[in-house]
C-alpha positions in Angstrom: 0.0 0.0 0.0 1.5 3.2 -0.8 2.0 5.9 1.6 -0.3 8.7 0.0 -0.5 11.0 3.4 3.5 11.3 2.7 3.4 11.8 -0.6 0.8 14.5 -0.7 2.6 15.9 2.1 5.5 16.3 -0.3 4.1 17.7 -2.8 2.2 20.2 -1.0 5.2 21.5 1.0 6.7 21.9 -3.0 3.7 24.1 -3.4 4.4 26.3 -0.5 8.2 26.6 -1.9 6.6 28.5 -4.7 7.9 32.0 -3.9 4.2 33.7 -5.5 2.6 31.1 -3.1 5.0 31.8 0.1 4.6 35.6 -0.6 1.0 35.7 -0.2 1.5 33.7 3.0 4.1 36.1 4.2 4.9 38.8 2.4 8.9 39.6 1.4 9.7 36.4 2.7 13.5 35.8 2.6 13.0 32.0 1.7 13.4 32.5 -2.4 14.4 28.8 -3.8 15.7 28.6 -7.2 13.7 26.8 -9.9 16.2 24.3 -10.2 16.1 23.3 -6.6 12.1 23.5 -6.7 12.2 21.4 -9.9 14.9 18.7 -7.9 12.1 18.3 -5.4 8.9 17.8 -7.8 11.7 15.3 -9.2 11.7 13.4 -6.0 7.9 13.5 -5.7 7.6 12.1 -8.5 9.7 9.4 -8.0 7.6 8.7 -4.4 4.3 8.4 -7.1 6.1 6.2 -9.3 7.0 3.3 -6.6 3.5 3.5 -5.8 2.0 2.9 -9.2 0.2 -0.5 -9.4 0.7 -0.9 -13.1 4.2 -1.7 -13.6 4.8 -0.2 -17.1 3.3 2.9 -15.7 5.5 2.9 -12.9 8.7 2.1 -14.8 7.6 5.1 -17.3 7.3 7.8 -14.7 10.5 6.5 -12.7 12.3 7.3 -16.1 10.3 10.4 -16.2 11.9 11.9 -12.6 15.1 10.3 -13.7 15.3 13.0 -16.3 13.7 15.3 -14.6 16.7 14.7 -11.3 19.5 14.8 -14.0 18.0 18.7 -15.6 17.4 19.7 -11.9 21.2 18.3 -11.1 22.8 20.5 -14.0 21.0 23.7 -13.4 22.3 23.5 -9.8 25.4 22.6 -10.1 25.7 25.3 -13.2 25.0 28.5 -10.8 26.4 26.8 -7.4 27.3 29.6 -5.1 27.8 29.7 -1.2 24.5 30.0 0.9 22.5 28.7 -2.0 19.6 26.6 -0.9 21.1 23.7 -0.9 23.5 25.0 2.2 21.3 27.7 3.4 22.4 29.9 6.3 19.4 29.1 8.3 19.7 29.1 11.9 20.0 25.6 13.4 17.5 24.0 14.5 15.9 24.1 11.4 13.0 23.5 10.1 12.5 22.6 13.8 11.6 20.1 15.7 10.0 17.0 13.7 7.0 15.4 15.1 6.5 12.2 14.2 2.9 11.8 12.3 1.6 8.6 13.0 -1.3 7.1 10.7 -4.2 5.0 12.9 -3.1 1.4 12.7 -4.9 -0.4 11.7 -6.9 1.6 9.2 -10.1 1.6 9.8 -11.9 1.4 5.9 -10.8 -1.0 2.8 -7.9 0.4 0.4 -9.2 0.7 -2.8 -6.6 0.6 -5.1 -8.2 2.5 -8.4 -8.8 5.1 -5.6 -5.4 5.6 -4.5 -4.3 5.5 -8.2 -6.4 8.1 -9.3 -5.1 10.0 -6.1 -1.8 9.6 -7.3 -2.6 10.7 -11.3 -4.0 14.1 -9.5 -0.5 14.5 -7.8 0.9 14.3 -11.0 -1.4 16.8 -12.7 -0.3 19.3 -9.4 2.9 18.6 -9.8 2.6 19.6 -13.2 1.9 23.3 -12.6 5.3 23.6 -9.9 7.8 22.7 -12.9 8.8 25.6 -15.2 9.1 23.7 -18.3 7.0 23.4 -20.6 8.0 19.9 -21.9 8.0 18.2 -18.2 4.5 19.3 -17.4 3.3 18.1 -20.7 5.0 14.8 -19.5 3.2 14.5 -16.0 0.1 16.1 -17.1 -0.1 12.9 -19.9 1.3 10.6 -17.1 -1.5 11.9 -15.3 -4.3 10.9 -17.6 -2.7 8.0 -18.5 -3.2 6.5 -14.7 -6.3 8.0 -14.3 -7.5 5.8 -17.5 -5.7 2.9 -16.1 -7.6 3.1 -12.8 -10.7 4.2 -14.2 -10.8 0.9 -15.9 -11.4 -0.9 -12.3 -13.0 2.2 -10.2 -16.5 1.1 -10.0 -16.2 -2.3 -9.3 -13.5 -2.4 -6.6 -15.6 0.5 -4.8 -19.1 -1.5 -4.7 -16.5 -4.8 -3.7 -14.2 -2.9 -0.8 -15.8 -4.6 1.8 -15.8 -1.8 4.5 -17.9 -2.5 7.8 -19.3 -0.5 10.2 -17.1 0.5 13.0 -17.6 -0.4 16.4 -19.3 1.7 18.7 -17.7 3.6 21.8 -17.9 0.7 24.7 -20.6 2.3 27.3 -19.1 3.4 30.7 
């Protein structure tokens, strides 16, 4: 089962890395990450969607997808590499901060459907699409998108009225 909460988590922290995005949170932010670090990351996101993909032709082409997308991000960074650059920041340590640990309830309380979480993961794609800054790569992972969302659509219906989800138990009385 693939981990969607981490993966969404992902790529909506990308999303706030948008500097448009981060200013209207806070305006004149000093956080300003370069497109080529910002494309690096949708990179690894889309890597974290591609080991999750049921179909493995699918899978195999959008791992080759943030393979190439990894090796543009990795030449652009390494082409305008300067000293406190995002990737060595001078951000006071601790940071981000402290990490809490996020635990999921265990165990899950419904039935995975797996065209479900597929389709979840072609929308990521489709997001992901509008953080990259070329034109070529968001035509790639909006088609990747549609492409798994066809594949899953193929088996929606039927595994939703077959998941088998009960009831859950009620609180115990006191």
């Amino acid at each position: 089962m693939a981990n969607l909460g981490q993966i969404r988590s992902k790529a909506d922290f990308i999303g706030k890395l948008n500097p448009k995005a981060l200013d209207a949170l806070k305006p004149h932010t000093p956080l300003v990450f370069s497109n080529a670090y910002v494309e690096l990351l949708v990179a690894d996101v889309v890597r974290s969607v591609a080991g999750a993909i049921a179909n493995k032709a699918m899978a195999k082409e959008v791992m080759e997808l943030s393979r190439g997308m990894a090796q543009q991000a990795a030449t652009s960074l390494t082409a305008s590499w300067e000293p406190g650059d995002e990737l060595c920041p001078p951000w006071p340590w601790p940071w981000p901060g402290p990490w809490v640990p996020v635990a999921e309830p265990d165990p899950i309380p419904w039935k995975v459907i797996s065209a479900a979480e597929q389709l979840e993961l072609a929308y990521t794609l489709t997001k992901l699409a509008g953080l990259t800054v070329s034109k070529e790569i968001n035509g790639a992972l909006k088609g990747a998108g549609v492409k798994l969302a066809g594949l899953a659509m193929g088996t929606m219906m039927e595994e939703f009225e077959k998941c088998g989800t009960v009831p859950r138990k009620p609180f115990p009385k006191k």
